[in-house]
C-alpha positions as a Markdown table, in Angstrom:
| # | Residue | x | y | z |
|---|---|---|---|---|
| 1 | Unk | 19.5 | -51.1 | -17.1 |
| 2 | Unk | 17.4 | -49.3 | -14.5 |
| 3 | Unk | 16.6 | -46.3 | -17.2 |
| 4 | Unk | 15.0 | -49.3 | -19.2 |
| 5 | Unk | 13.4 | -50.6 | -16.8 |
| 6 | Unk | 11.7 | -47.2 | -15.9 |
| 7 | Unk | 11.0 | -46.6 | -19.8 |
| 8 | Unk | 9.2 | -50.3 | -20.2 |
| 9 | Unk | 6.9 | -49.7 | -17.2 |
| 10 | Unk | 5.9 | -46.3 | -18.4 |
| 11 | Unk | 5.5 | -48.0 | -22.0 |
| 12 | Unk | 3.3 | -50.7 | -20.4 |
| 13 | Unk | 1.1 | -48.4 | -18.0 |
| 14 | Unk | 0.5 | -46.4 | -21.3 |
| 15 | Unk | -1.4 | -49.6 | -22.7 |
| 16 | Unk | -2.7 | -50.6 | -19.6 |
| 17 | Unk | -4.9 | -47.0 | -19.1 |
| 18 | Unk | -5.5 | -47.9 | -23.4 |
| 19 | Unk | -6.8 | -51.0 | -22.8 |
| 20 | Unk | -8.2 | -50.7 | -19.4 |
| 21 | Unk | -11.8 | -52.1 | -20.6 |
| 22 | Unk | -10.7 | -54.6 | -21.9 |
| 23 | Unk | -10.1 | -57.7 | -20.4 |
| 24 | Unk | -7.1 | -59.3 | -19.3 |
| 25 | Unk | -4.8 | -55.6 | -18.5 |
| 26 | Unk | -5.6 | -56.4 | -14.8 |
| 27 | Unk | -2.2 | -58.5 | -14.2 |
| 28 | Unk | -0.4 | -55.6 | -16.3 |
| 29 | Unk | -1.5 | -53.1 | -14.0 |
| 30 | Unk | -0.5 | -54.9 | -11.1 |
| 31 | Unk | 2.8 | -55.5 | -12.3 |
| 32 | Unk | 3.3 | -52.0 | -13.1 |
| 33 | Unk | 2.2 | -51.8 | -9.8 |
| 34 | Unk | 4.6 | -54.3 | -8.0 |
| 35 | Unk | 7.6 | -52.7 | -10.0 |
| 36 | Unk | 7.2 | -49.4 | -8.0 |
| 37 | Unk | 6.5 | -51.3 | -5.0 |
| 38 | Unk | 9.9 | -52.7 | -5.2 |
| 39 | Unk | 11.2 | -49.8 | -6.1 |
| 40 | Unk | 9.5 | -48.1 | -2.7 |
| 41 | Unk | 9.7 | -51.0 | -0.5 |
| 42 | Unk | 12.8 | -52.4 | -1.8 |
| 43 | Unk | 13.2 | -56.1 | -3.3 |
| 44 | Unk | 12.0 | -57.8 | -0.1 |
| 45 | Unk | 8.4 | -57.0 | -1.7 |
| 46 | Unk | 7.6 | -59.4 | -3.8 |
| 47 | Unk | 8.6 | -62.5 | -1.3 |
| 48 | Unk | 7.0 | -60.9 | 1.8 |
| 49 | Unk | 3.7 | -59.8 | -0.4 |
| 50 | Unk | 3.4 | -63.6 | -2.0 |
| 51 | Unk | 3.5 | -64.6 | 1.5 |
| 52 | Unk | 0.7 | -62.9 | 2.9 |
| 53 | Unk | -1.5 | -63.7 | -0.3 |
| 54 | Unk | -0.6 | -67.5 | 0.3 |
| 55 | Unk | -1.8 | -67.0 | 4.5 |
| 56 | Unk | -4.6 | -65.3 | 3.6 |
| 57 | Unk | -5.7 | -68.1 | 0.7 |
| 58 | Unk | -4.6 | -70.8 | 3.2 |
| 59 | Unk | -7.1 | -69.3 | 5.8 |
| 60 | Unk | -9.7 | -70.0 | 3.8 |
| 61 | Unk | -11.4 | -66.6 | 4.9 |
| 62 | Unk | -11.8 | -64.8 | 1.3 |
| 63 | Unk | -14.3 | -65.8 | -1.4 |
| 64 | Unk | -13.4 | -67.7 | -4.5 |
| 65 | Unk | -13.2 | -64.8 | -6.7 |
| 66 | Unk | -10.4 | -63.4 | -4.5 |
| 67 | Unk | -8.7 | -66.7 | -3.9 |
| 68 | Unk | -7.9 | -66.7 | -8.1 |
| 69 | Unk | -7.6 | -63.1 | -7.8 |
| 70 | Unk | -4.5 | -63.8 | -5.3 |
| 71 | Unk | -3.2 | -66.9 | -6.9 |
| 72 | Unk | -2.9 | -64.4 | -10.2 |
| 73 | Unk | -1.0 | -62.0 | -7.6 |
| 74 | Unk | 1.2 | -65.2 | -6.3 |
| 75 | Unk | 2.1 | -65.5 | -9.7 |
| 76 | Unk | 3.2 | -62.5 | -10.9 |
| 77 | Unk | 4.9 | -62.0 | -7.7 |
| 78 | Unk | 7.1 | -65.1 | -8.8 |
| 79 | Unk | 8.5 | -63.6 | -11.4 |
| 80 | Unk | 10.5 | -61.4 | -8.9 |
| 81 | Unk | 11.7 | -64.3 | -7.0 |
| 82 | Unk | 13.5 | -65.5 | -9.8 |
């Protein structure tokens, strides 16, 4: 399962540096980017990362633009904590 899993994420980075101009590939690039994250950081990642995002957008501190940029985060993020 874990040899998939490898094989899919090097299958979606391949269309994420394809499509990179084009709109809408940012989420796919971070989750290609969270998958290695949890495979560094271990499966904690996703549940300590959505936390900070949801301090940080609770703080009120960060522009608009980052405040959806972070909810988009949050919610790829929550597909780990499934």
């Amino acid at each position: 399962m874990l040899g998939y899993l490898f094989f899919f994420l090097d299958q979606v980075q391949k269309l994420v540096d394809q499509n990179s101009a084009n709109t809408g590939w940012e989420m796919a690039d971070y989750y290609c980017k969270v998958v290695e994250r949890v495979q560094t950081r271990g499966d904690e990642y996703p549940e300590k990362e959505s936390q900070r995002l949801s301090r940080m957008i609770e703080s009120g501190a960060v522009s608009t633009d980052k405040v959806r940029d972070m909810i988009k985060r949050r919610n790829v993020l929550a597909v780990w904590r499934q």
